[in-house]
C-alpha positions as CSV (number, residue, x, y, z in Angstrom):
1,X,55.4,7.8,-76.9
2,X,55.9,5.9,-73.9
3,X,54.5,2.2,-73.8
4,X,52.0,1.4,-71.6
5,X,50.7,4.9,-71.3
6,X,47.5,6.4,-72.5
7,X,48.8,9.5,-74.7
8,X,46.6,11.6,-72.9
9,X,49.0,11.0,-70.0
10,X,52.3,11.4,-72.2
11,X,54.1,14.3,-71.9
12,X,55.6,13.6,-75.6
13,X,52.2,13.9,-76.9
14,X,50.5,16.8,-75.2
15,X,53.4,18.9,-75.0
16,X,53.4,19.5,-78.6
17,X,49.9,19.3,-79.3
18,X,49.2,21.9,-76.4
19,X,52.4,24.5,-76.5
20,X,51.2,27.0,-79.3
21,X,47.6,27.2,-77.7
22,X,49.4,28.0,-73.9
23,X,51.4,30.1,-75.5
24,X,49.1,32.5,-76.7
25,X,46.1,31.6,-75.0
26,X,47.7,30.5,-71.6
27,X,45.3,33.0,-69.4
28,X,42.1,31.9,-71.1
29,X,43.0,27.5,-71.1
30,X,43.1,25.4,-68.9
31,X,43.4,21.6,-68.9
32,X,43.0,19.1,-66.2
33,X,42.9,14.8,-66.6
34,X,40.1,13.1,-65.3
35,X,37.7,10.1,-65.5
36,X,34.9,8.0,-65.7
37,X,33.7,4.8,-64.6
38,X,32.0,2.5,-67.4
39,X,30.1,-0.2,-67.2
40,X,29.8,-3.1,-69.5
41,X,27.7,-6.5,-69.8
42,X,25.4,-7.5,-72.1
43,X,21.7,-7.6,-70.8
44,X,20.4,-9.1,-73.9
45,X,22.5,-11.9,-74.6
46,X,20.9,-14.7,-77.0
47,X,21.9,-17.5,-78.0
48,X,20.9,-18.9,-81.6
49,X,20.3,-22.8,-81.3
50,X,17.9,-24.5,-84.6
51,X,17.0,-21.1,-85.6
52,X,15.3,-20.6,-81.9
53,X,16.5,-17.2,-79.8
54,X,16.8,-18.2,-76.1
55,X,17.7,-15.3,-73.7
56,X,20.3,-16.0,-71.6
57,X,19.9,-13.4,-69.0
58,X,22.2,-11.4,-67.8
59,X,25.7,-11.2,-68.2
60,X,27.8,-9.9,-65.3
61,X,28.6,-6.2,-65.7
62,X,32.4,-5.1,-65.6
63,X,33.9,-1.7,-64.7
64,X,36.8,-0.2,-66.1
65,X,38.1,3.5,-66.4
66,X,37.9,5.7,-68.5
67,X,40.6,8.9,-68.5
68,X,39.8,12.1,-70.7
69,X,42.5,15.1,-71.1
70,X,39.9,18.0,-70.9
71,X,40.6,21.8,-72.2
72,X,38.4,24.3,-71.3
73,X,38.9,28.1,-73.4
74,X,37.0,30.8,-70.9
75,X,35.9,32.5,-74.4
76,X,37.0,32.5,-78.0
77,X,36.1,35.2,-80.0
78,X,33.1,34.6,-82.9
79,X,33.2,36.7,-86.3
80,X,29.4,38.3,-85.4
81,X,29.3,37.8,-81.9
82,X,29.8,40.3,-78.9
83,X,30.1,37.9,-76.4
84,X,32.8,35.3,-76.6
85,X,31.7,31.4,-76.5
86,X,33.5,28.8,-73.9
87,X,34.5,25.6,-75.5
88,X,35.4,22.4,-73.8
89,X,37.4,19.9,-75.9
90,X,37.7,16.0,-74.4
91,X,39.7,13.9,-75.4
92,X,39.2,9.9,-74.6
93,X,41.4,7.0,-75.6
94,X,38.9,5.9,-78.3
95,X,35.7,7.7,-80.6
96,X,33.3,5.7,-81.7
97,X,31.1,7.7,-84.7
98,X,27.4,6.3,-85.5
99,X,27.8,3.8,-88.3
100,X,31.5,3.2,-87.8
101,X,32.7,-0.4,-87.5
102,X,35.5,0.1,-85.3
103,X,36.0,2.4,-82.7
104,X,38.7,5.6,-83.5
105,X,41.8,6.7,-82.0
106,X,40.7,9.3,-79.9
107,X,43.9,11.9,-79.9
108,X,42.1,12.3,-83.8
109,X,38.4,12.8,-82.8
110,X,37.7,14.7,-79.8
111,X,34.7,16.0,-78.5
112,X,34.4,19.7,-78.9
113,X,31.8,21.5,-77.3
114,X,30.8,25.1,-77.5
115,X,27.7,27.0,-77.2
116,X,23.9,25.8,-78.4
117,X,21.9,25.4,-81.4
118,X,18.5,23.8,-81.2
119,X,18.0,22.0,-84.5
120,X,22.0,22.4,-85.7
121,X,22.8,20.1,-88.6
122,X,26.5,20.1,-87.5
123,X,26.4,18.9,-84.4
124,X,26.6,15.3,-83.0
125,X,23.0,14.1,-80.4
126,X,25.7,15.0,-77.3
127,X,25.6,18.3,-78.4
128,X,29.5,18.5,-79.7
129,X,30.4,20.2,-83.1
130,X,30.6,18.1,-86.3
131,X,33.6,19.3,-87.2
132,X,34.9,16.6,-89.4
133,X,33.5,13.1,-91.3
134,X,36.1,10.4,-89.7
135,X,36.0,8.4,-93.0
136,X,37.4,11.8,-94.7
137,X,41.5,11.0,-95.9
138,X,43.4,13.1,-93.4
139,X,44.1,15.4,-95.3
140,X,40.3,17.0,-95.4
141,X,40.5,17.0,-92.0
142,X,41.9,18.4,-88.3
143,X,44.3,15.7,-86.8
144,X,46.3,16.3,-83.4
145,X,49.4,17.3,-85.1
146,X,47.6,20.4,-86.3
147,X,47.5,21.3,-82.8
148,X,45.2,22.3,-79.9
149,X,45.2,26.1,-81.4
150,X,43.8,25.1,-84.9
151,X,40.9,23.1,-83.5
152,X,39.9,25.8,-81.2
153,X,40.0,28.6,-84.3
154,X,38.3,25.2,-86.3
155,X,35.8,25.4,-83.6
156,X,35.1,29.3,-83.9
157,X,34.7,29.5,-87.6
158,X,31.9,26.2,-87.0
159,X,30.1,28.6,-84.6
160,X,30.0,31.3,-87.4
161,X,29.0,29.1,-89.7
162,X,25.9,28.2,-87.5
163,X,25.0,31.6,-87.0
164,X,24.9,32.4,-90.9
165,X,22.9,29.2,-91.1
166,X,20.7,30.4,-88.4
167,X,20.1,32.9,-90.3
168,X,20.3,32.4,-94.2
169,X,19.2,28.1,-94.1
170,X,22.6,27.5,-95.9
171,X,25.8,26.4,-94.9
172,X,28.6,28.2,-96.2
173,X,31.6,26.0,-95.6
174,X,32.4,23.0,-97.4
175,X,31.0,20.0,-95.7
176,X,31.1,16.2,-96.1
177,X,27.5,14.3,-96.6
178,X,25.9,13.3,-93.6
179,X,25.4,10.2,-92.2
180,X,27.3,6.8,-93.1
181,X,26.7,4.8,-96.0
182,X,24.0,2.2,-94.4
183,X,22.6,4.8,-92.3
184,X,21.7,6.4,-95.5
185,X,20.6,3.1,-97.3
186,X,18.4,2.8,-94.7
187,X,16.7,6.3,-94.6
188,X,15.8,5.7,-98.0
């Protein structure tokens, strides 16, 4: 990869990780770069000083860009379903899971999203598909070398297994616990 660019913007990355998908799916993908403006400051900053909190106000706010690589698939087709379901996957330059410690490199943890399910179990508060626990070892779970095909069909068979839970209460594919280890200290 080249230095000093964001992979999303490397040909030597996205070529690979894209061809097979364009290849077969070319008529129904697209992909387009874009961005967002963030914002950052800290609005509660404290200082500790003999065990007193004093608020320091406000510190100035700072903008930087952000760039996403976004595919959208018109329709992929669902085991059960008649009509097909358009997905959006976004990837960032970093992922940062609830309960992490470290924000993740992002060509590793997109953001898939694809239809709705009020109440879903596998899906993250934004709505994308929990389609993978980041602590699993890679080999439990999709990485970019599998490819931009793979996490689509990854993202199909998640859909079907929402619909069977929709309907039966049980999820029928294997899955990792939920939540991080102090989240779950904490719930209990």
């Amino acid at each position: 990869m080249s230095s000093g660019v964001w992979y999303g913007d490397d040909p030597e990355w996205y070529g690979p990780f894209d061809a097979e998908a364009f290849g077969s799916l070319g008529r129904h993908l697209s992909v387009k770069r874009t961005s967002r403006m963030l914002t950052y400051g800290d609005a509660a900053a404290v200082r500790m000083d003999c065990c007193r909190v004093v608020p320091l106000g406000r510190l100035p706010l700072g903008y930087v860009e952000e760039p996403a690589r976004v595919y959208r698939h018109n329709g992929i087709d669902v085991q059960g379903r008649t009509e097909r379901v358009a997905v959006t996957v976004v990837f960032r330059p970093t992922r940062w899971y609830p309960g992490e410690l470290r924000l993740l490199d992002g060509r590793n943890f997109p953001s898939v999203y694809a239809g709705q399910m009020d109440g879903a179990r596998h899906r993250f508060a934004d709505g994308s598909l929990c389609l993978y626990f980041p602590r699993d070892p890679v080999q439990r779970r999709w990485t970019a070398q599998h490819g931009l095909r793979t996490l689509l069909s990854l993202a199909a068979d998640h859909l079907f297994f929402e619909d069977v839970y929709r309907e039966t209460g049980e999820w029928i594919a294997p899955q990792a616990e939920h939540g991080f280890p102090a989240e779950r200290r904490r719930a209990a």
